[in-house]
C-alpha positions in Angstrom: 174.5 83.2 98.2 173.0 86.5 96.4 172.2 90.0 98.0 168.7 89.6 99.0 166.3 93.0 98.8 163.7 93.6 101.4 160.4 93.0 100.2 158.0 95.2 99.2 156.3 95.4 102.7 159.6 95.7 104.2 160.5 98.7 101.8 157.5 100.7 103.2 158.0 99.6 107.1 160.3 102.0 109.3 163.4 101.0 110.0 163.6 98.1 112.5 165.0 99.3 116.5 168.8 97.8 117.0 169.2 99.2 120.4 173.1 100.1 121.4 175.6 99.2 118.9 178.7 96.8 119.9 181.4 96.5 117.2 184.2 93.9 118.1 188.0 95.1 118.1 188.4 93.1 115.1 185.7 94.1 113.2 186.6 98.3 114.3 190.2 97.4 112.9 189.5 96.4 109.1 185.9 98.3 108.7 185.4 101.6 107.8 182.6 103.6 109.1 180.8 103.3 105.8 180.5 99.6 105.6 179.6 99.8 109.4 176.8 102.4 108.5 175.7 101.0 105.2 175.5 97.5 106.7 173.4 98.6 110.1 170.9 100.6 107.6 170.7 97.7 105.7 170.2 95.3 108.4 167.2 97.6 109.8 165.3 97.6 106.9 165.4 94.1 106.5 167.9 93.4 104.1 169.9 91.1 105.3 172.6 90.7 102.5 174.2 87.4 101.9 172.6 84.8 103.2 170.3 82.3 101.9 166.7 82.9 100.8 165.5 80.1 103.7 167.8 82.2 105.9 166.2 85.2 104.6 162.8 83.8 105.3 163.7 82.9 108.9 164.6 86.3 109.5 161.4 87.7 107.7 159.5 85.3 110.5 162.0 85.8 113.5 161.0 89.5 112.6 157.2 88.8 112.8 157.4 86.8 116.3 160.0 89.0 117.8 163.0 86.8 117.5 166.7 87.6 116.9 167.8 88.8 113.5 170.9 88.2 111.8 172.4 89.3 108.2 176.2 88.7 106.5 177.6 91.5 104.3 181.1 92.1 102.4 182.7 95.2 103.3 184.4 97.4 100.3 187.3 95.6 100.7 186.1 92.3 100.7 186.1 91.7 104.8 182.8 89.2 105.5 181.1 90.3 108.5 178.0 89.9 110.5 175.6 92.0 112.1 173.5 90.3 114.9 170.3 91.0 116.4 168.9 89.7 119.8 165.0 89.4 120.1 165.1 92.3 123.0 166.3 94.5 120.7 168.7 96.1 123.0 171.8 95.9 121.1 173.1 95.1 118.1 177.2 93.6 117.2 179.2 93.3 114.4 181.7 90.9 114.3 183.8 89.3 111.4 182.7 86.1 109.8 185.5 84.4 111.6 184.3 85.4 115.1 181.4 83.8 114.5 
């Protein structure tokens, strides 16, 4: 799986709404607040880091219809982790890949 940049319409859209933010224990113990940051950016603008391009495009359509979002990222250190979306929009988690 490769880092997959937002598209071109995604660049020039505002950042997407993740309501409150809910970081597991697990993932507050091994992530700094940079990878936290950088990853929730990320995730807002629609760059939803390592996942597949047909996950990519399911996220580019669950974005369209209102649907819940996901994206994986690698923090500085290595640490997998994944930042999770609902359709309402309400909140937003990050948990570590072996949460999940």
């Amino acid at each position: 799986m490769k880092t997959r940049s937002p598209s071109s319409a995604s660049r020039m859209e505002a950042p997407r709404p993740l309501g409150r933010i809910a970081v597991s224990p697990n993932a507050t113990g091994v992530l700094t607040r940079y990878d936290l940051a950088l990853a929730l950016c990320r995730h807002s603008y629609g760059d939803w880091g390592d996942v597949s391009n047909r996950e990519a495009e399911e996220n580019e359509q669950a974005v369209r219809i209102g649907a819940a979002v996901y994206s994986r990222y690698r923090s500085s250190e290595g640490i997998r982790f994944v930042v999770y979306t609902p359709a309402e929009r309400r909140e937003t988690f990050v948990v570590l890949s072996t949460e999940v």
